[in-house]
ZATI-437373 format. One record per residue: x, y, z of N, C-alpha, C in turn. Coordinates in steps of 0.2 Angstrom, whole numbers, padded with zeros to 4 digits, always signed. Example, Ala and Ser with C-alpha at 12.3 -4.5 7.8 and 13.67 -1.06 7.14 Angstrom:
# residues 2
+0066-0028+0039+0062-0022+0039+0066-0016+0039;+0064-0011+0035+0068-0005+0036+0064+0000+0039;
***
This chain:
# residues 374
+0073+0018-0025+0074+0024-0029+0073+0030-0024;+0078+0035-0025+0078+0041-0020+0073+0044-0023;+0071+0050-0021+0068+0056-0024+0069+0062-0020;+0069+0068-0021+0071+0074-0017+0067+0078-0016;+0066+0081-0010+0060+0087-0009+0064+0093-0010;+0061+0100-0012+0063+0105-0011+0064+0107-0006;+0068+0105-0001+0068+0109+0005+0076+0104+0008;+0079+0108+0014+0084+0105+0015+0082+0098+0020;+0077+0101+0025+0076+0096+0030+0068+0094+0030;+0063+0092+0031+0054+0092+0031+0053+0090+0039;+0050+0090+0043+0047+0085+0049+0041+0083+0047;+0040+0078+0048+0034+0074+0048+0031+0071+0054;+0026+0071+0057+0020+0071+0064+0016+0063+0062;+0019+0059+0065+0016+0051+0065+0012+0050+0070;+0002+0052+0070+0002+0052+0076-0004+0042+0076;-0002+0039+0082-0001+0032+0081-0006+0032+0088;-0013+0028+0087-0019+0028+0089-0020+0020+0091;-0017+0016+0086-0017+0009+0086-0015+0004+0090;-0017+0000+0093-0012-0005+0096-0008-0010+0091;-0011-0011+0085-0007-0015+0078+0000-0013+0074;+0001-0004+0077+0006-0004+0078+0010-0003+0071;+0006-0001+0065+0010+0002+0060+0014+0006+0057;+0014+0011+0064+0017+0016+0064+0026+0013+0063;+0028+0009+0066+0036+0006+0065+0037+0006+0058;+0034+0002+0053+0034+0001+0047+0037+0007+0042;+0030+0013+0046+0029+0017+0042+0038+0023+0044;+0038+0022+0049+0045+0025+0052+0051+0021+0048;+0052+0015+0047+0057+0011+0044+0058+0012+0035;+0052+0016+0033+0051+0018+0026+0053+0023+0027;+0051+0030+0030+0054+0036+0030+0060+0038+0031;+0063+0035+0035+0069+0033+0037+0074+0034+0032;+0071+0031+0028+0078+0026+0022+0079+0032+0017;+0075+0038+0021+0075+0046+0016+0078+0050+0022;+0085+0054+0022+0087+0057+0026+0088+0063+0026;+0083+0068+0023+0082+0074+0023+0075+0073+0028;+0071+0070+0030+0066+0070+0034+0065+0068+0042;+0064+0071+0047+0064+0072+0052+0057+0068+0055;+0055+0063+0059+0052+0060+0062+0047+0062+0068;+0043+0065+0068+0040+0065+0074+0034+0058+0077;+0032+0057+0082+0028+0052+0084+0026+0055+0090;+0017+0054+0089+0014+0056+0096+0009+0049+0096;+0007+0046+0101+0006+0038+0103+0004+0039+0110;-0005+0036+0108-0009+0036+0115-0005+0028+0118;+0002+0027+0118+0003+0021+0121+0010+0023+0124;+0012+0022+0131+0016+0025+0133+0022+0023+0133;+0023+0014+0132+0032+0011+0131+0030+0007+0126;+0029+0009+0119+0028+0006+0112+0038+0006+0111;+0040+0001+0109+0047+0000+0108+0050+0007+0104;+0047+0009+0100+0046+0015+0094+0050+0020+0099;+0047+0022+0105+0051+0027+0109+0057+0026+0109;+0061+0020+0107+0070+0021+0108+0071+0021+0104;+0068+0020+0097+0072+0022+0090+0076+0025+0087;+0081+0025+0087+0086+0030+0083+0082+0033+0075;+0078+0032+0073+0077+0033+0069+0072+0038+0069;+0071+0040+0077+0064+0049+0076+0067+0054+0080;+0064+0060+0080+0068+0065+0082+0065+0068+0089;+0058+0065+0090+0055+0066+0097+0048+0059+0096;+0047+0057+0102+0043+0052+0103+0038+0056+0109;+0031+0059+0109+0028+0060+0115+0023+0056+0117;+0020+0053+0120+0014+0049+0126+0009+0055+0125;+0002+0054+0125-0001+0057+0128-0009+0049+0128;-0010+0051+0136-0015+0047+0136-0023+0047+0130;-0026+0042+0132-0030+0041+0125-0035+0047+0128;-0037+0049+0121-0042+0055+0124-0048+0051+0124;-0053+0056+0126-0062+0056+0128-0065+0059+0122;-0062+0062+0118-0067+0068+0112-0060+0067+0108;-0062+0068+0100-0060+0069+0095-0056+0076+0095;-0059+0080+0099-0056+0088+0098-0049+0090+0104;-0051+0085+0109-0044+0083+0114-0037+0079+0108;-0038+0075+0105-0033+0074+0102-0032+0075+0095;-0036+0082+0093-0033+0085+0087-0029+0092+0092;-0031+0093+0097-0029+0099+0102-0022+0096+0103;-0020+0091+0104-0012+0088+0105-0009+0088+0100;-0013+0084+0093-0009+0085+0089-0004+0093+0088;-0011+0098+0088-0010+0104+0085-0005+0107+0091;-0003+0103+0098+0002+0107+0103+0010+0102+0097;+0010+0096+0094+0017+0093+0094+0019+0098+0088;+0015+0100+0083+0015+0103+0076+0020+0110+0079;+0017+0114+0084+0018+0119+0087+0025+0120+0090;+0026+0115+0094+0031+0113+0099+0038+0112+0096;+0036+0108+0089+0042+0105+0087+0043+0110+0078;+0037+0115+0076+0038+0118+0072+0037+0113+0066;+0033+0106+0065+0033+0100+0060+0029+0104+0055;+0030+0100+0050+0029+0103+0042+0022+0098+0040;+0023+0094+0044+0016+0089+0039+0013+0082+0043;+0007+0081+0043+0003+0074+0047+0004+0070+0042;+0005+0064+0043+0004+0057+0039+0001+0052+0043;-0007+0053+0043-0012+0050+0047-0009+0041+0045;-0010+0035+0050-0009+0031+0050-0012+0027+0050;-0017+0026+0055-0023+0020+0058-0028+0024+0055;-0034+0020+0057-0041+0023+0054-0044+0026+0058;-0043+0027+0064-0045+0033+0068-0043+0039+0067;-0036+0040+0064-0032+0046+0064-0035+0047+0058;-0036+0042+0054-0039+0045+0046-0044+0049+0046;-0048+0044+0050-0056+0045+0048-0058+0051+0053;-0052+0054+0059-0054+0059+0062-0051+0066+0058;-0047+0067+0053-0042+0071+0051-0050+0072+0046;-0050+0066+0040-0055+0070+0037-0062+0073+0038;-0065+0072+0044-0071+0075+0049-0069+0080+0050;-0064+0083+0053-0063+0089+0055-0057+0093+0050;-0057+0092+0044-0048+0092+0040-0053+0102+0038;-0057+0105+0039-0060+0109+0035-0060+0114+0044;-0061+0112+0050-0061+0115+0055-0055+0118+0061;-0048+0112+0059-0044+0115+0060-0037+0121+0059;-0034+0125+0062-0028+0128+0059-0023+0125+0055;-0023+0117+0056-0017+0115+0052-0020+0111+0046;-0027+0115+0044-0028+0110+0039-0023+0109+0031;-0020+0114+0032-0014+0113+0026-0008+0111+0027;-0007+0106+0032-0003+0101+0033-0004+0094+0033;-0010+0094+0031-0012+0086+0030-0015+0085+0023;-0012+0078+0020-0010+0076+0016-0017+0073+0010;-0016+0070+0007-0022+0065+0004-0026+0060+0010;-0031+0063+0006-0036+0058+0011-0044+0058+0007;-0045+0053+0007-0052+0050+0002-0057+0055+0007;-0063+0056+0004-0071+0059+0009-0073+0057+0012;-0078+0058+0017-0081+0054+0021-0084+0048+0022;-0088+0050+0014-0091+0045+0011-0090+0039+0009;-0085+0039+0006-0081+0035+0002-0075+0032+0010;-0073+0036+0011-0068+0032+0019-0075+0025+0023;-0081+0028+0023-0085+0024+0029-0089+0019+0022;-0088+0018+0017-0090+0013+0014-0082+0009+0014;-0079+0012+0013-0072+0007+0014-0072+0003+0020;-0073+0007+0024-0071+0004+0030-0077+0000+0035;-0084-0001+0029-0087-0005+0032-0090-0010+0028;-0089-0017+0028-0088-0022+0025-0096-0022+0021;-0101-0021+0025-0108-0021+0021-0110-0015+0017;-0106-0011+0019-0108-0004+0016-0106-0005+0006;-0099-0008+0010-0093-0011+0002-0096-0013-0004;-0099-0019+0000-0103-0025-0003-0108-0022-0008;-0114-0018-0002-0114-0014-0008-0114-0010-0013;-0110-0006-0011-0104-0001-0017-0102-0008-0024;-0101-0013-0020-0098-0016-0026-0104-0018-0029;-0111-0021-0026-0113-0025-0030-0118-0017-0036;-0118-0013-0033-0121-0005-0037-0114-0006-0044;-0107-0007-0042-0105-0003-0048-0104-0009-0053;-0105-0016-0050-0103-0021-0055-0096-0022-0054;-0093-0023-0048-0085-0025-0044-0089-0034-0042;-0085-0038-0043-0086-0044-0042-0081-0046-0035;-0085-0046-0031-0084-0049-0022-0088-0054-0021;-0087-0059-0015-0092-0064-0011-0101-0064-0011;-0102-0066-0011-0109-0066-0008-0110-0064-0002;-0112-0058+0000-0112-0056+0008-0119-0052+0012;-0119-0055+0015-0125-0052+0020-0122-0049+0028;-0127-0043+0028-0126-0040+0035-0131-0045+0040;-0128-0047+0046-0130-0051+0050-0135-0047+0055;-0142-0052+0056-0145-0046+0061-0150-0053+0064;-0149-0054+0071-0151-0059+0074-0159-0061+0073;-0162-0057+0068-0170-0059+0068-0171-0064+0061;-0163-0060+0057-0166-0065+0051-0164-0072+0051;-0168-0075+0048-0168-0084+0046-0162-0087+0041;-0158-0088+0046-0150-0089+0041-0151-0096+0035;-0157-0100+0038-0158-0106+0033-0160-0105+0025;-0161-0096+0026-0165-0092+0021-0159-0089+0016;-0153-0086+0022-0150-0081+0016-0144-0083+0015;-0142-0089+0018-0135-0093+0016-0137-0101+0012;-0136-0100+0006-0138-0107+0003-0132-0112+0000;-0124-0109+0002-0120-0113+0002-0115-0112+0008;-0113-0119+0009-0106-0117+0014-0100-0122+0012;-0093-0119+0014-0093-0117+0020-0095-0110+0017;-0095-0104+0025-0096-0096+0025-0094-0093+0029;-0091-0086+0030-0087-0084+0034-0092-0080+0039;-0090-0078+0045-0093-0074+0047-0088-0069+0052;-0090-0063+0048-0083-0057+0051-0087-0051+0054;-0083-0050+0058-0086-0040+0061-0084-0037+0054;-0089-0032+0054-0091-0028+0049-0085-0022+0049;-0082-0020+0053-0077-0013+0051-0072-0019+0053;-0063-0015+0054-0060-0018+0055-0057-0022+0060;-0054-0027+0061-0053-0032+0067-0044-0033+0068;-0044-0033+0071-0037-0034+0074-0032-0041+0071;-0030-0042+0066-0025-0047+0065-0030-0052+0063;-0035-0051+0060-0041-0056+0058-0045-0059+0065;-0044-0054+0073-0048-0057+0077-0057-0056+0075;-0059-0060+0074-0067-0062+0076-0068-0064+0070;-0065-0067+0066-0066-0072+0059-0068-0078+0061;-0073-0078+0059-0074-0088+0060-0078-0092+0053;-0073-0097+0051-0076-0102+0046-0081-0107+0048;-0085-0110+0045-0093-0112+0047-0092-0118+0041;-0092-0123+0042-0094-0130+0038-0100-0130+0034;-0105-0129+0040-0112-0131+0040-0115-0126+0043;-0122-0129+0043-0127-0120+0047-0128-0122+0053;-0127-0131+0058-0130-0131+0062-0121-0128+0065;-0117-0129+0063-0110-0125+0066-0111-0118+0068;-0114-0114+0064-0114-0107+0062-0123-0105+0067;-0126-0109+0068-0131-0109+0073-0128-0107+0078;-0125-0116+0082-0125-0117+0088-0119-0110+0089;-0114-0110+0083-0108-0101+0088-0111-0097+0088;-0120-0095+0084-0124-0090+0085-0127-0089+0091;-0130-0095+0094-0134-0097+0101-0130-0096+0106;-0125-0098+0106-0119-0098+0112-0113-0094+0115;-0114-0089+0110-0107-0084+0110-0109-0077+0109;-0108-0070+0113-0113-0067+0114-0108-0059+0109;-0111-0056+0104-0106-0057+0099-0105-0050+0100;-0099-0046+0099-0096-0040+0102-0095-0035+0098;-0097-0036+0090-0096-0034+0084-0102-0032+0081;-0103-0029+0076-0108-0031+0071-0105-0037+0065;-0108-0039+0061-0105-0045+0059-0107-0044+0052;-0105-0047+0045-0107-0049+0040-0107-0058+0040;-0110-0059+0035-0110-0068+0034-0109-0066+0027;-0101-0070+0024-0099-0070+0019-0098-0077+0015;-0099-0077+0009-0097-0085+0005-0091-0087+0005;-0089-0092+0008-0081-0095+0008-0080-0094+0001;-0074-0093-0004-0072-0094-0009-0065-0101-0012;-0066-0103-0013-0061-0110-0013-0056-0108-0018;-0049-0106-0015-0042-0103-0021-0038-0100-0015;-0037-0094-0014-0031-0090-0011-0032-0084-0009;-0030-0081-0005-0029-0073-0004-0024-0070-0008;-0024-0065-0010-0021-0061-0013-0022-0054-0012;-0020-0050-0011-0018-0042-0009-0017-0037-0014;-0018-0031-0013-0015-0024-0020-0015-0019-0015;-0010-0015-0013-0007-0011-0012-0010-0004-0015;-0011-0001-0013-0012+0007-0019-0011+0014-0015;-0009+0018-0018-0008+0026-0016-0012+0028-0023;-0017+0032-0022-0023+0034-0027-0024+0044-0027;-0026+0045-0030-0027+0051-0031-0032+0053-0034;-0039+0055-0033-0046+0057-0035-0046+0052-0039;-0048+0044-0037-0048+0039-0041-0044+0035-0043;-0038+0038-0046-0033+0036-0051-0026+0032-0046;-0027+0027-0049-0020+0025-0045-0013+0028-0048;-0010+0028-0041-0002+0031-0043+0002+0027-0043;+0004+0024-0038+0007+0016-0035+0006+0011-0034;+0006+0004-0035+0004+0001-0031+0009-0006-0033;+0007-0011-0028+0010-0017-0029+0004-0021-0027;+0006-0028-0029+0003-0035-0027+0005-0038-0026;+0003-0042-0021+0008-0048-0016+0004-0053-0014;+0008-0059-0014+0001-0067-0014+0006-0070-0008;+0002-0070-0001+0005-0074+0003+0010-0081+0002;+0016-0081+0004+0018-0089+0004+0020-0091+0011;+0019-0088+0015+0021-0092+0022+0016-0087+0027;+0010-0093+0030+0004-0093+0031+0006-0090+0040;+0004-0085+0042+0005-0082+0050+0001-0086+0054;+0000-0082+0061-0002-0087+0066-0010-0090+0066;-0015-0085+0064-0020-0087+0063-0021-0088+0055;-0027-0092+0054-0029-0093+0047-0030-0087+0042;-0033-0084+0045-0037-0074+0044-0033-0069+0044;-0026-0072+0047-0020-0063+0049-0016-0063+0044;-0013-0060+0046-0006-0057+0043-0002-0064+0038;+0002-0063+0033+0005-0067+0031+0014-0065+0034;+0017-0071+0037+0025-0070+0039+0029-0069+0033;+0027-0071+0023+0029-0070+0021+0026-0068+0015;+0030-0065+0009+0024-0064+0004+0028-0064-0001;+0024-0064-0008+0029-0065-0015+0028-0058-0018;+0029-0054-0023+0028-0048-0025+0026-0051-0034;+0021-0050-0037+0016-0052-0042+0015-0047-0047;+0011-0049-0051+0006-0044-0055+0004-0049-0059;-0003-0047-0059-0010-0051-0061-0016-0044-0063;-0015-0044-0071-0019-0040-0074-0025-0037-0072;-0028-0043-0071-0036-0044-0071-0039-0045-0063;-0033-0045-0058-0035-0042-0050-0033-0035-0052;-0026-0033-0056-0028-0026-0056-0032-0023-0060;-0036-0024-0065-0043-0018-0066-0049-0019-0062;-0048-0026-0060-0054-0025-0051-0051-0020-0048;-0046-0019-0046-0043-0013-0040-0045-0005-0045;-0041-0007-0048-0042+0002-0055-0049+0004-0055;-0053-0004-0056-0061+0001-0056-0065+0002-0049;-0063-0001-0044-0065-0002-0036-0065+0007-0034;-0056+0009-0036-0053+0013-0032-0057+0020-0037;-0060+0019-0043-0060+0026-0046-0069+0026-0044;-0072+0019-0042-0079+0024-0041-0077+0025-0032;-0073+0024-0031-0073+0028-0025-0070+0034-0024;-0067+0035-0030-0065+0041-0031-0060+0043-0025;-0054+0039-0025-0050+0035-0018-0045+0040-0018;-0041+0044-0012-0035+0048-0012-0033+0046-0005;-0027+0043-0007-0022+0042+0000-0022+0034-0003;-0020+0030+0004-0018+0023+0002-0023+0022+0005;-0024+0012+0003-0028+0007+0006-0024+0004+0003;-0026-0004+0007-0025-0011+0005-0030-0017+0006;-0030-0018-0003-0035-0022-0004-0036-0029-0004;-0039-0032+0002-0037-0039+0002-0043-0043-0004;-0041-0048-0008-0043-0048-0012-0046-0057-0012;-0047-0062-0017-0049-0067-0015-0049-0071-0023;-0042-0075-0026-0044-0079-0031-0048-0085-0030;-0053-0084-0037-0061-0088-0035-0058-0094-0040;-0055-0100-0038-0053-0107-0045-0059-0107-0046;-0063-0108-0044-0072-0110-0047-0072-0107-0055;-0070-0101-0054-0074-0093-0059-0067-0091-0062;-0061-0092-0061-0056-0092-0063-0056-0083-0062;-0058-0080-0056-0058-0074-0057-0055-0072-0049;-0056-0064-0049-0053-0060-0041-0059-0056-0039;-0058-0057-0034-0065-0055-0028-0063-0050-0024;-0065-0046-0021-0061-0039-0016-0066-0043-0011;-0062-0043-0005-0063-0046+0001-0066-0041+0005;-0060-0035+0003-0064-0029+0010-0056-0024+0009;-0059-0018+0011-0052-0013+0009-0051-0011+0018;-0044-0010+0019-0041-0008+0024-0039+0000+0021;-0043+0004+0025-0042+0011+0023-0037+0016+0025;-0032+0012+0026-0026+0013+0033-0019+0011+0029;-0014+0013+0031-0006+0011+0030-0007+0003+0033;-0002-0001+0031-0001-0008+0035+0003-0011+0034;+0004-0017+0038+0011-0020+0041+0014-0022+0037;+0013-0024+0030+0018-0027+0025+0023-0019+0022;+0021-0015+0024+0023-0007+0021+0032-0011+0019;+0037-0012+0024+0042-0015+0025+0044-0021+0016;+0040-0025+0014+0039-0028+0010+0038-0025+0005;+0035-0021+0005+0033-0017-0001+0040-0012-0003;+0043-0008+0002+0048-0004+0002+0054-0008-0002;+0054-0015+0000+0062-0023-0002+0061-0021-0010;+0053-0023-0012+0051-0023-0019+0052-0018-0022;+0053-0010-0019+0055-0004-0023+0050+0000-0020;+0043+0000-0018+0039+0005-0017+0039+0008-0010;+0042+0015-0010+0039+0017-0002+0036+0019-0003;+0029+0019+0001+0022+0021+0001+0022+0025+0003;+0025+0029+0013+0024+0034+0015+0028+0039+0013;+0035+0037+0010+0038+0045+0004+0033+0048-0001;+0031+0041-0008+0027+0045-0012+0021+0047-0010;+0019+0046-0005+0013+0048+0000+0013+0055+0001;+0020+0056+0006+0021+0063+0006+0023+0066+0000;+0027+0062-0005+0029+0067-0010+0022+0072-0015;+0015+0067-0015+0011+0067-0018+0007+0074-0016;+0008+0073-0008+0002+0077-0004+0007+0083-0005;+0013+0084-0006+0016+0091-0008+0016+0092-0014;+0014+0087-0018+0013+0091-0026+0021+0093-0030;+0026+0086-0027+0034+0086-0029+0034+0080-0034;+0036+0082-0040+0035+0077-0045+0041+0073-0041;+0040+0067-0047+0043+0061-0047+0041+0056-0050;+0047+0053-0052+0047+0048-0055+0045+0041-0055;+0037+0039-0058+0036+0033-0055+0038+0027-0054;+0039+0024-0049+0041+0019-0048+0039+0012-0050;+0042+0006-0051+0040-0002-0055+0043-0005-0045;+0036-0009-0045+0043-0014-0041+0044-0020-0044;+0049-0025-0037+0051-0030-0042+0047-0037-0040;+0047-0041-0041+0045-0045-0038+0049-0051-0038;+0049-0050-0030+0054-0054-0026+0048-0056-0020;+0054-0060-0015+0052-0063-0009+0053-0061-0003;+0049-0061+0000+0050-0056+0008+0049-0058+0015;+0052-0059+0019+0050-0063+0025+0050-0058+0032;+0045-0058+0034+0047-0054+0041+0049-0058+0046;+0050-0056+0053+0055-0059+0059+0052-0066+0058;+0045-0067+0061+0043-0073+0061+0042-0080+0056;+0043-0076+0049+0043-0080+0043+0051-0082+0042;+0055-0078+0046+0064-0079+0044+0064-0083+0050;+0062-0084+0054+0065-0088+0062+0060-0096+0057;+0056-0096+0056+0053-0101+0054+0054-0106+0048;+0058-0101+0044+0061-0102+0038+0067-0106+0038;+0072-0103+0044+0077-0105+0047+0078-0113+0049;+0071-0115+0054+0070-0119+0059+0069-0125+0053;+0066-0123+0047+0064-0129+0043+0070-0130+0038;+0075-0125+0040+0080-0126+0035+0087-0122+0039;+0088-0125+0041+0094-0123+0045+0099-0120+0040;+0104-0122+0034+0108-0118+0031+0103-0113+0029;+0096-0110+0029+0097-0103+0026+0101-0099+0029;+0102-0098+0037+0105-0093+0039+0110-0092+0035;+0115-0094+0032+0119-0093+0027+0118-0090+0021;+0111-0089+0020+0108-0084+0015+0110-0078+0015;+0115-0074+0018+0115-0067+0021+0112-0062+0016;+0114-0064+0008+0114-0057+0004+0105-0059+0006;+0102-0063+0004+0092-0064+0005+0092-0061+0013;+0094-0063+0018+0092-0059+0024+0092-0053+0025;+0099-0050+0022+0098-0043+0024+0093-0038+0017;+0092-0042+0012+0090-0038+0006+0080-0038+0010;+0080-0043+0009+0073-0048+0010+0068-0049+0015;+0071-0047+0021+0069-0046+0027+0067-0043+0032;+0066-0043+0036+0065-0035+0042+0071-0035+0046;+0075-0040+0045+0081-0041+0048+0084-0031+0047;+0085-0032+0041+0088-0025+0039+0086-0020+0042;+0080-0019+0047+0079-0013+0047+0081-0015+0057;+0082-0018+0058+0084-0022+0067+0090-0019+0068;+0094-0022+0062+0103-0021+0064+0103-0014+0062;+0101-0011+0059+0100-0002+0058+0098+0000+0067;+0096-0002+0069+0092+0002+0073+0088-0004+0079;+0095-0005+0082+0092-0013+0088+0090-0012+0093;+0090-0005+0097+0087-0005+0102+0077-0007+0103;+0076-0003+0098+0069-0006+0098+0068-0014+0100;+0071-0017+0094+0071-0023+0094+0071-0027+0102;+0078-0025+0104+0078-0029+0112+0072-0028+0117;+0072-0022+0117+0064-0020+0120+0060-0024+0118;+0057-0027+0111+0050-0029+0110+0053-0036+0111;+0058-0039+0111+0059-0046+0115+0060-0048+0123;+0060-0043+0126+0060-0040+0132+0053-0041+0134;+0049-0035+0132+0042-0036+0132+0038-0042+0129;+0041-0046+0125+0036-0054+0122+0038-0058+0130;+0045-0056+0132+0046-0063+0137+0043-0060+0143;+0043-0053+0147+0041-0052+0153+0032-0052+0153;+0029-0051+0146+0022-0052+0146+0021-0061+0146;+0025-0066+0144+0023-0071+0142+0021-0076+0148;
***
């Protein structure tokens, strides 16, 4: 679905902090809107993104030392290029926009964004845990890990998970535990680089919600249930099915209003077969890499994002629920089934294929850069 701003053209300022790199995603949804003009500033200096056809300046600046060094850059590209509006991406850019969103000159160019308070209970797995077990949100059994305590004492089933406490890279630092003397001996011997939670395995599935919220209240969202499992057990999915399940959505509904939630997350979530119920795993308080998936289904999260933060009505959006493969789910899908490449209308509708053949330069680079780094 299109929608229109009042204005002939808008720039938008993507400033990309991450090395997980959702800023592409977030560019391949804007995109698909051509009254808006792209900017990108990225502490990373050949991210494929620079040869995009699809932004109107890419700049470099090294990674800063102080939060006030890289609101100082932002506020030269806003300047430079005369941009109309931030669309914080990572959790750094977020969580540093709403610390200082009251100190800077452009503070009324940036968008939705949840409170301090509410952003660092999101974004810290024990903090959550918490919050949830305070308002009556049904999640795992979890403990925040601290090497004095007696784990014989505060884990009384396994298997259990044990994760760093704020966010981790592609599910890096997850580990499944059988038994206690497993979760011992990786205690004794591994010298642990994180802060960590110890959390209850739940036996059933991962499942996902999507949301763009507003003082609470969701505005869009979708759900999506893995079907083609990614590289590690804990990451990303290569494929995903698009859903709806009532009763994981009023977990989410009630999650996101006592958070009193504005801007996106993405709620990984956990069906319990035991308990016949949904468990909220941990909230990602950031844009994320199925954004692409979510757009196939109907929803662009970074248009109604912007359109929200300007206060331009529009018309809500349903998505649909379909199937969606990105590169590595379609190359793998392929291998196990050779005629699908003959799926074309599914490839180019359903996949990330569609945004390649738009726009291949990138492309060639980041298979350039897989093989020179390999």
């Amino acid at each position: 679905m299109k929608y229109k701003i009042n204005k002939n053209q808008i720039s938008v300022l993507l400033p990309e902090t991450s090395i997980l790199n959702f800023t592409t995603v977030v560019v391949n949804c804007l995109s698909e809107q051509k009254n808006i003009n792209i900017y990108v500033i990225s502490n990373f200096e050949f991210p494929e993104l620079r040869h995009s056809n699809k932004i109107s300046n890419f700049s470099y600046y090294p990674k800063t030392k102080s939060e006030s060094e890289w609101l100082t850059n932002i506020e030269k590209e806003l300047k430079k290029f005369s941009i109309d509006f931030i669309i914080p991406i990572d959790v750094y850019s977020i969580k540093t926009l709403i610390k200082n969103r009251n100190n800077v000159s452009f503070s009324n160019k940036i968008g939705l964004l949840p409170d301090f308070n509410s952003f660092n209970i999101a974004n810290d797995k024990s903090s959550l845990a918490k919050h949830m077990l305070k308002n009556n949100i049904p999640f795992p059994k979890t403990f925040h890990y601290s090497k004095e305590e007696l784990l014989e004492n505060i884990v009384d089933r396994y298997p259990i998970l044990i994760k760093p406490i704020t966010e981790s890279e592609a599910g890096e630092g997850i580990v499944k535990f059988n038994d206690f003397n497993q979760l011992k001996s990786f205690l004794l011997n591994n010298e642990l680089s994180f802060s960590y939670i110890i959390q209850k395995y739940i036996v059933g599935y991962d499942i996902d919600c999507s949301v763009l919220c507003e003082k609470g209240k969701i505005v869009v969202f979708t759900i999506q249930k893995g079907i083609l499992s990614g590289k590690t057990e804990f990451g990303p999915n290569n494929g995903v099915e698009f859903l709806y399940a009532e009763k994981l959505y009023r977990v989410v509904e009630k999650l996101m209003k006592t958070l009193n939630w504005s801007g996106v997350a993405h709620v990984d979530l956990r069906y319990d077969m035991d308990e016949d119920s949904y468990k909220v795993i941990e909230i990602n308080p950031r844009f994320w890499s199925s954004l692409d998936a979510s757009l196939a289904a109907g929803i662009n999260f970074p248009y109604i994002y912007l359109l929200k933060s300007l206060n331009i009505d529009f018309v809500k959006p349903m998505y649909n629920h379909i199937k969606f493969l990105n590169l590595l789910g379609l190359m793998k899908t392929i291998r196990n089934n050779k005629l699908f490449i003959f799926n074309l209308r599914f490839i180019m509708k359903y996949t990330t294929m569609r945004f390649y053949l738009k726009d291949a330069l990138p492309f060639v680079y980041l298979i350039y850069n897989k093989f020179r780094n390999s």
